[in-house]
C-alpha positions as CSV (number, residue, x, y, z in Angstrom):
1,X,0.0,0.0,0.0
2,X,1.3,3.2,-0.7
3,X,2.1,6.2,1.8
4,X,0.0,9.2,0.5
5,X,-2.3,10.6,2.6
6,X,-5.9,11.7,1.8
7,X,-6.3,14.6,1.6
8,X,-10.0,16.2,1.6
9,X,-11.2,19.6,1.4
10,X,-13.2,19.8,4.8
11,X,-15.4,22.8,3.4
12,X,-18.3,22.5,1.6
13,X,-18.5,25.2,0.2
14,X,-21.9,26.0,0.2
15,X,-23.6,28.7,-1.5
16,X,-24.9,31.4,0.6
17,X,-22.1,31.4,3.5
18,X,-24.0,32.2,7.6
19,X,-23.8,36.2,7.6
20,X,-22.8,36.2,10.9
21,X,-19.9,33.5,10.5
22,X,-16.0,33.9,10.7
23,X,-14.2,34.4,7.5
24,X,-12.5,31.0,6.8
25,X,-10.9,28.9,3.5
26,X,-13.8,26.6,2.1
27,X,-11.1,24.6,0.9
28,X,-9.1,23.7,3.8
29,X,-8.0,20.6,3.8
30,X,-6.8,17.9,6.7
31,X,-4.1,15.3,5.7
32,X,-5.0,11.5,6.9
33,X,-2.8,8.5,6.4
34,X,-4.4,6.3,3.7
35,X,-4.3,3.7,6.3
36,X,-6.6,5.6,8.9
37,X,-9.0,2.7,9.6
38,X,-11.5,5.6,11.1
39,X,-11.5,6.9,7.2
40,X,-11.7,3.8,5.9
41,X,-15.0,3.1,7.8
42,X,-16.5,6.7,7.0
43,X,-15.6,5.6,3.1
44,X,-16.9,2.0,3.2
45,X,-20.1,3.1,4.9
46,X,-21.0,6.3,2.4
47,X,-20.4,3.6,-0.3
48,X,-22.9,1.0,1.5
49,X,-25.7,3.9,1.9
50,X,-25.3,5.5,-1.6
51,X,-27.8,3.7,-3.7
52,X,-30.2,4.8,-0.7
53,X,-29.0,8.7,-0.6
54,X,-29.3,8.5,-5.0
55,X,-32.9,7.5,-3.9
56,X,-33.7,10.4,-1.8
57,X,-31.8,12.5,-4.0
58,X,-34.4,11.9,-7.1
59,X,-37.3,11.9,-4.7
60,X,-36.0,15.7,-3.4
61,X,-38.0,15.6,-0.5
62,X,-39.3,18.2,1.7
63,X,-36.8,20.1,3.5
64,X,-34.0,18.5,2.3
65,X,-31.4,20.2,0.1
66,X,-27.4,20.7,-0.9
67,X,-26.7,17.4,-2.4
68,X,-23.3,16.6,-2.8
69,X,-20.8,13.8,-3.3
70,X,-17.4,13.4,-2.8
71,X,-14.9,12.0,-5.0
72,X,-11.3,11.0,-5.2
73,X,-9.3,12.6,-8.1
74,X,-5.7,11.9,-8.4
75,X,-2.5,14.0,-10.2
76,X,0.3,11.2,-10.5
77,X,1.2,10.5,-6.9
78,X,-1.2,13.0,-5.6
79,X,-4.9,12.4,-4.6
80,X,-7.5,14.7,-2.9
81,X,-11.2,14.3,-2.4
82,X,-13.8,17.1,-3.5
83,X,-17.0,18.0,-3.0
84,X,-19.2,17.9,-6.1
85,X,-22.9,19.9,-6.2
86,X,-24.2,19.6,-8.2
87,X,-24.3,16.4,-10.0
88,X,-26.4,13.8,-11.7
89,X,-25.7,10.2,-13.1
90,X,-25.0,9.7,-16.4
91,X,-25.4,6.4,-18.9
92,X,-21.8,5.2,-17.3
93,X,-21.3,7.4,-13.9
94,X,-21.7,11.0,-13.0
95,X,-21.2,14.1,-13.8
96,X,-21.1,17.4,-11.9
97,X,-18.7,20.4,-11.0
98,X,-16.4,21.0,-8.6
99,X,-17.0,22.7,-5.5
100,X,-13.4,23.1,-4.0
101,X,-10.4,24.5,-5.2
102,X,-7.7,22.1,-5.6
103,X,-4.6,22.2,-3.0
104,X,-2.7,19.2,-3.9
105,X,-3.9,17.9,-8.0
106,X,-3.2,19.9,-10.5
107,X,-5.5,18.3,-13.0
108,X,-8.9,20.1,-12.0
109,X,-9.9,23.5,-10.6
110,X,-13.1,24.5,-8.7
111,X,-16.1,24.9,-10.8
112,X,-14.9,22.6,-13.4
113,X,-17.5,20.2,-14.8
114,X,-15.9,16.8,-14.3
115,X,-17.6,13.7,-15.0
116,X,-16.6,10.3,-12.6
117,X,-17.2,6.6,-11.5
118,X,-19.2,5.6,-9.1
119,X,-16.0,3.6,-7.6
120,X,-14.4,7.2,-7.3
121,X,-16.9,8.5,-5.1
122,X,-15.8,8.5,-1.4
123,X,-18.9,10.5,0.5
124,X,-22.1,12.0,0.2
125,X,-24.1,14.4,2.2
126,X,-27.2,16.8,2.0
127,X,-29.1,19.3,4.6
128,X,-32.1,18.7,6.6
129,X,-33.4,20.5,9.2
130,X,-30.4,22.9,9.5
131,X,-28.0,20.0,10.1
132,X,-25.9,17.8,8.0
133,X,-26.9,14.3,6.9
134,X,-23.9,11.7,5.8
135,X,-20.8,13.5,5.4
136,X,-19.2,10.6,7.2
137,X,-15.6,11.7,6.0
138,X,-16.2,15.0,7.4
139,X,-16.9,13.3,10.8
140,X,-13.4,11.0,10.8
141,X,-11.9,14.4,9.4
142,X,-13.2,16.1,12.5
143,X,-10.9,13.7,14.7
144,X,-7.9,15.3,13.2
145,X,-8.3,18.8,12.8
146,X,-7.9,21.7,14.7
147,X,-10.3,22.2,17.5
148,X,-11.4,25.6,16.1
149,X,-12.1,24.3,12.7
150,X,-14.3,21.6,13.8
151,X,-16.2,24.2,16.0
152,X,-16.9,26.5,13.4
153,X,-17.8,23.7,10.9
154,X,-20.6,22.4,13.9
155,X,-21.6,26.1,14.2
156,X,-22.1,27.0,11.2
157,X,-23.1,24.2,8.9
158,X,-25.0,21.7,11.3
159,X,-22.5,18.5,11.3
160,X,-23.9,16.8,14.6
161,X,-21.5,13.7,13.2
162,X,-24.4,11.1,14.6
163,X,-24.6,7.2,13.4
């Protein structure tokens, strides 16, 4: 196994920012060994629940909104994951634009219409309520950054991390 990290942008990079919030990078990223087994469990259970989030997705239920996947995009020995919103499945895959600027891969920029596998994606999320549903890498990301990050993540965007 190889010794790159992942590397995600934590920020989501939503839209219409909290008017009241702190000025911060939407693209900030937190390293993670590719080994982390709490990442590897946030991964392998985004890519268990997808089918069931692409179902809600279509359906666009009441009070539900922000869609987004994450995927995995790679620059030779470089990797990062990125928000995409939005998106929507193709014949073979998806298709949908980037919501992060790249830190790492040189091979995309934000709002760049990419199209991907469904073996690249690593996450998904959406809003309900005020708070964030899935997101799971988020949550493992949480566990290694900076206190004051996480805090104004939780503040400001609704990630409650719960199972």
């Amino acid at each position: 196994m190889n010794h790159r990290a992942y590397v995600a942008a934590v920020g989501l990079l939503i839209f219409v920012a909290a008017a009241n919030a702190q000025t911060r990078d939407h693209n900030e990223i937190v390293r993670v060994p590719n080994e982390d087994p709490e990442m590897a469990t946030a991964i392998a259970k985004a890519r268990a629940t997808l089918d069931d989030f692409l179902v809600l997705w279509r359906a666009q239920p009441s009070g539900a909104s922000d869609y987004k996947l994450k995927v995995r995009i790679s620059d030779g020995e470089n990797s990062e994951h990125f928000w995409v919103q939005p998106f929507r499945p193709l014949n073979s895959g998806f298709e949908g634009i980037l919501a992060n600027e790249p830190k790492l891969v040189k091979n995309v920029r934000g709002g760049q219409r990419i199209t991907f596998q469904r073996g690249d994606i690593t996450d998904w999320g959406y809003v309900r309520g005020g708070k964030q549903i899935g997101s799971f890498t988020v949550c493992a990301l949480f566990r290694r950054a900076p206190k004051e990050q996480v805090e104004y993540y939780r503040k400001n965007y609704g990630f409650t991390c719960e199972p």
